[in-house]
N, C-alpha and C positions, 0 to 999 in steps of 0.2 A: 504494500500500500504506500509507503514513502515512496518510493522509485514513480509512481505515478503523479505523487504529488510535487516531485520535483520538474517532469514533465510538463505540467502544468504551468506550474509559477513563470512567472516573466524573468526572464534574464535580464542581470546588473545593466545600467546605463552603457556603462564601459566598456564589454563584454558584445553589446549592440552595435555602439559603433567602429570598434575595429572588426567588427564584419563585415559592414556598409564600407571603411575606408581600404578592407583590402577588394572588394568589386569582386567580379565574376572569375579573377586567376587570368584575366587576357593580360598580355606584357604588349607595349607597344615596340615597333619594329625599329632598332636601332638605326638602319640603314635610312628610315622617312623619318625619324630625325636628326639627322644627320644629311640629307637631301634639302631640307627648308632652312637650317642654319646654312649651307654652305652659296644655298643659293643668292645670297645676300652680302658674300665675302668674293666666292671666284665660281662663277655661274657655269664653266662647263665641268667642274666636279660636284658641284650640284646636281646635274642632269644625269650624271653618269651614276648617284648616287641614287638619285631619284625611280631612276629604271631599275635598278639591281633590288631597290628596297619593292616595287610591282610585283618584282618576278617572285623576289620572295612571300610575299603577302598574298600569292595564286597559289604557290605550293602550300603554304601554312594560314588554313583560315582561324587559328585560332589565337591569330597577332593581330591584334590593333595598326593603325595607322596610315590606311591606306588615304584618307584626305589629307595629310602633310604631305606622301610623298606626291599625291600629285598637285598639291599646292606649289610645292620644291620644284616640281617639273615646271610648271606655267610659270614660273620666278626665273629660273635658271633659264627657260628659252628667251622669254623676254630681256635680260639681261643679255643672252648674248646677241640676239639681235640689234639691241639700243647700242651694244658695244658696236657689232661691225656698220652700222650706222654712221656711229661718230667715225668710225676710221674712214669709210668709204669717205663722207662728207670734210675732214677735214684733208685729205689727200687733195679733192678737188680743188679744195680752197686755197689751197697751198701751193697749187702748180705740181703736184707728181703726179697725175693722169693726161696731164697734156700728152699731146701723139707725137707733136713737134720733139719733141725733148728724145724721144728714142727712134724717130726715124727723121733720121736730114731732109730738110726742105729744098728741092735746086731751085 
């Protein structure tokens, strides 16, 4: 009869919430975060971090974090496009795309 009474009774406050604070046992996927900090520092090891953290979040559904790495991925592409951007735009600007400059004019 005690063993049922213990059953019953409400567990400690304490006892509740580090049940709620450890969640369902999902770990998130170190490689999406590691894809969304990187994407903000050097964006094609962002991208490259971002796809490895995919591949591995289709093999393992029982890891979290597939919306960082593809946040990491939209970050890191965007990044490198803005980057090759600037280069294309400031070459022009700068005269190294001129044609004159690598083929003689007669």
């Amino acid at each position: 009869m005690d063993e049922s009474q213990n059953q019953k009774r409400p567990q400690p406050q304490s006892q509740q919430n580090m049940k709620t604070q450890q969640g369902s046992g999902q770990k998130t996927n170190v490689m999406a975060i590691l894809s969304l900090a990187f994407a903000f520092v050097f964006a094609p090891l962002g991208l490259v971090f971002g796809i490895i953290a995919l591949v591995q979040l289709e093999k393992n559904p029982n890891e979290k974090g597939k919306g960082l790495a593809i946040a990491g991925l939209i970050i890191s592409i965007l990044g490198c496009v803005l980057f090759m951007l600037i280069m294309v735009g400031s070459m022009a600007f700068f005269g190294v795309l001129r044609p004159d400059r690598f083929m003689p004019v007669s």
